[in-house]
N, C-alpha and C positions, 0 to 999 in steps of 0.2 A: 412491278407492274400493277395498279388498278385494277381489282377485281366486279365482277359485277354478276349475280346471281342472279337464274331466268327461273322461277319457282315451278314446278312440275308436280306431277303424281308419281308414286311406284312403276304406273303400271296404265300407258296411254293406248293399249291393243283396242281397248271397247271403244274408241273416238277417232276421229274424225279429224287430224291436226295438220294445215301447212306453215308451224312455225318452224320449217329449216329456212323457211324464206328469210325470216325476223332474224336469224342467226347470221345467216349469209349477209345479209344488209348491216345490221350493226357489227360485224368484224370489217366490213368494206369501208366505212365511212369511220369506224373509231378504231383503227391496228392498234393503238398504245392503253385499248383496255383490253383484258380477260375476260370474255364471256363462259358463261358453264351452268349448263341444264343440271339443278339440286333437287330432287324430291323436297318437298315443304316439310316433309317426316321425318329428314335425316337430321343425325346429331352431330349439328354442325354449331361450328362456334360463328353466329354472325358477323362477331369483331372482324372475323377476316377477309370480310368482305368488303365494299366502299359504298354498294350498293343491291339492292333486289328488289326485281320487279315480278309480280306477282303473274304466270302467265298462264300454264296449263294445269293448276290444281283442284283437276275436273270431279273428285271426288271428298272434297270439303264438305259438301252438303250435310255427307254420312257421316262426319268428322265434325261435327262445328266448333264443339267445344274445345277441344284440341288445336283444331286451324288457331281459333281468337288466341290461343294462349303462344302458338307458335308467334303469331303476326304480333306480340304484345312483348316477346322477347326481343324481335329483330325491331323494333321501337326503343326498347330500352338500349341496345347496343349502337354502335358508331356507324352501323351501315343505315343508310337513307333505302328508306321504302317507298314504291313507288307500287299504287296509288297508295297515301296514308295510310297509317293504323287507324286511324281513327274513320277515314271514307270507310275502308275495307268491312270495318266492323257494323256502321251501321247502312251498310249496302247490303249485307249479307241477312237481313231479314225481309221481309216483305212489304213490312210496317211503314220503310219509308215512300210509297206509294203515297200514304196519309199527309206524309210533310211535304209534298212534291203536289199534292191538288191543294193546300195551303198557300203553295205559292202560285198559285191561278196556273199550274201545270193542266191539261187536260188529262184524264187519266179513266179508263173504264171502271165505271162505278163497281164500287167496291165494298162488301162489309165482313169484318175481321169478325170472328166468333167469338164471342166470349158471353159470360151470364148478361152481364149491362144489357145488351142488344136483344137480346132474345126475345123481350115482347115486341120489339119491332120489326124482327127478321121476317114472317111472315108480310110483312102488308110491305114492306120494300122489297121483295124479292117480285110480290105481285103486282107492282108498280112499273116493271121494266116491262118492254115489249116481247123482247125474248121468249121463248116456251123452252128453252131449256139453260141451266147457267154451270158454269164451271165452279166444280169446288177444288182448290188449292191449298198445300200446305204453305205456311210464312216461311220456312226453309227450302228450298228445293230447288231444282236445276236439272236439265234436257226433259224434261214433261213429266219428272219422275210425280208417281201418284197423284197424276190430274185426274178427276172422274167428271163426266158431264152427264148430267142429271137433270130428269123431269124439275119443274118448278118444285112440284109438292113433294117428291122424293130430298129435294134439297131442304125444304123445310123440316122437316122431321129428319135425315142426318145429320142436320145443323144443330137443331135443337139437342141428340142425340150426343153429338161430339161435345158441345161446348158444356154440358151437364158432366160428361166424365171426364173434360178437362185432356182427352185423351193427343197430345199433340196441341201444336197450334197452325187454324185452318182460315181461310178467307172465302167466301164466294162470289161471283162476277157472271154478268150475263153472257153466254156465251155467244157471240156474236159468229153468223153465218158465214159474213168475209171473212173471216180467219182462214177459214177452206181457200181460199181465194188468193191467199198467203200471203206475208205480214212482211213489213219493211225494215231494213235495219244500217242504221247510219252511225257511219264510222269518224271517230274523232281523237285528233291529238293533239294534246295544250291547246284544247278546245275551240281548234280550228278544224272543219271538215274534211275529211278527205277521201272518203268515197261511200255510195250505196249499194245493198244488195238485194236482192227478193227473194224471200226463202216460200216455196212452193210445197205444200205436202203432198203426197201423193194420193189419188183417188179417195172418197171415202175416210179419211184420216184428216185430223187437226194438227199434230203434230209437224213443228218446223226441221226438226235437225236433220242432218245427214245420216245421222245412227237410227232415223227412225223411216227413211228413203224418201226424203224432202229435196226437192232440186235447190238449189244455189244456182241465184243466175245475177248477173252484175247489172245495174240498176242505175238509169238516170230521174234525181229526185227532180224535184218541180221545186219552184220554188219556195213557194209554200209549205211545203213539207218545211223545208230546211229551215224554213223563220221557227217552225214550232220546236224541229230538234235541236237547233243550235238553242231557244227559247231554255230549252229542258236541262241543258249542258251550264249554261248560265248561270242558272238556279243554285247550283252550288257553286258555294262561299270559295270554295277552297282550290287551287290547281288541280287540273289532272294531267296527268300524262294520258291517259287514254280512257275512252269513253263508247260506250256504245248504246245509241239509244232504238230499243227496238219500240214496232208502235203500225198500228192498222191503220191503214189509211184508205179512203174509197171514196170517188167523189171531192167533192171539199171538205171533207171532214178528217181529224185527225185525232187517234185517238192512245198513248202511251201504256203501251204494255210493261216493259220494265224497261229498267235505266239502269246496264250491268257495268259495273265497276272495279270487277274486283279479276275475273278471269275469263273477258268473253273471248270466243272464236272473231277473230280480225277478219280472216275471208282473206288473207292479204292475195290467194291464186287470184281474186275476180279483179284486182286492178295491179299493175305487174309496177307501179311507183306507191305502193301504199305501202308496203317495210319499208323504203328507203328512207318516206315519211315520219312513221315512226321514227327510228333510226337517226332524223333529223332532229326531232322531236325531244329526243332521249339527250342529243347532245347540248341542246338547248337550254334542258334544264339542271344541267352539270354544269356548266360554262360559267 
């Protein structure tokens, strides 16, 4: 029988996951393959699989170096990875924010720290409207070590960070509607198939459910959908799945990241979005 690997963490207690949905839907619609939840850590011989899709390995961030070398074996081996080694790889930094407003993406202005920029950090940072902007590590995932910071408190941690080289960090104005909470559009073989609104709770910026964010199911407008289907586009390459999160307020649209590699599907907020997958998945085996 056809095996096909759903990649996971040790250890899913701290998150927030309805992929038994994804499970139930792809045994329903393909009996004649094997599915089976692998931690991305275990030492497993990929050969023996046909396929892996990369899905709940929610603590990669802490691992990076390890994850790329894991995803760079299962490349080298027989089984087909799903999304690419090569998306996987260069999704998993921040950086491609840069090559995604290259390609007329709209995207919240953004500057990566490093020595080059630093006589201009100041007079761009005081160029935004904003009074206060978010500093970001180019690694990271569920909000881990976002600080929002006065203007001036950001220019001298900037300057600070990018001197000791300590990590690699970005800053971005932080934008009020975020409170307001931010949109996230679901995609498989980069056709749409549902939206959700993740709501933070009082007082807090933060979208997840590990941080007490509401999840509420979402009808996009159209517009939206021209920009995120626009953002899905953008890359050359297939996806199996795609998720483009992105503030929206007004007529205006603005691309917070483009996760690739192991976002939360939401699939409870539309009850034919696994199937979709599912469908998706058989699609691009066939």
């Amino acid at each position: 029988m056809p095996k096909c690997a759903l990649l996971t963490c040790q250890d899913l207690s701290k998150y927030v996951s309805d992929e038994e949905l994804l499970l139930i839907a792809l045994r329903k619609q393909l009996p004649l393959i094997e599915f089976t939840y692998i931690p991305w850590d275990a030492p497993i011989d990929w050969n023996l699989f046909d396929w892996a899709i990369v899905r709940t390995t929610w603590d990669y961030t802490k691992r990076l170096d390890e994850f790329v070398a894991v995803i760079q074996r299962i490349k080298s081996s027989s089984c087909q990875l799903f999304n690419s080694a090569d998306i996987i790889v260069w999704n998993s930094r921040k950086t491609y924010l840069a090559d995604l407003e290259k390609k007329n993406i709209p995207i919240i202005p953004t500057v990566f720290l490093g020595k080059n920029n630093l006589d201009s950090l100041a007079s761009t940072i005081a160029s935004w409207p904003q009074d206060r902007v978010a500093l970001k590590p180019v690694v990271g995932a569920n909000s881990s070590q976002i600080q929002i910071l006065l203007k001036k408190q950001a220019n001298d941690v900037g300057h600070d960070l990018a001197q000791r080289q300590t990590g690699e960090w970005f800053i971005q104005p932080f934008l009020a509607e975020i409170a307001q909470g931010e949109t996230s559009y679901h995609f498989f073989n980069k056709k749409f198939s549902h939206a959700i609104r993740k709501v933070p709770k009082p007082g807090d910026f933060r979208v997840q459910e590990e941080h007490g964010a509401e999840i509420l199911s979402y009808q996009a407008q159209p517009w939206e959908l021209t920009h995120a289907q626009n953002t899905v586009d953008a890359i050359a390459e297939d996806l199996l799945y795609a998720r483009v999160d992105a503030v929206a307020f007004k007529q205006s649209w603005l691309l917070m990241e483009l996760e690739l590699i192991e976002p939360s599907l939401y699939f409870r907020t539309d009850l034919q979005s696994a199937n979709r997958f599912a469908q998706a998945f058989s699609e691009k085996i066939s």
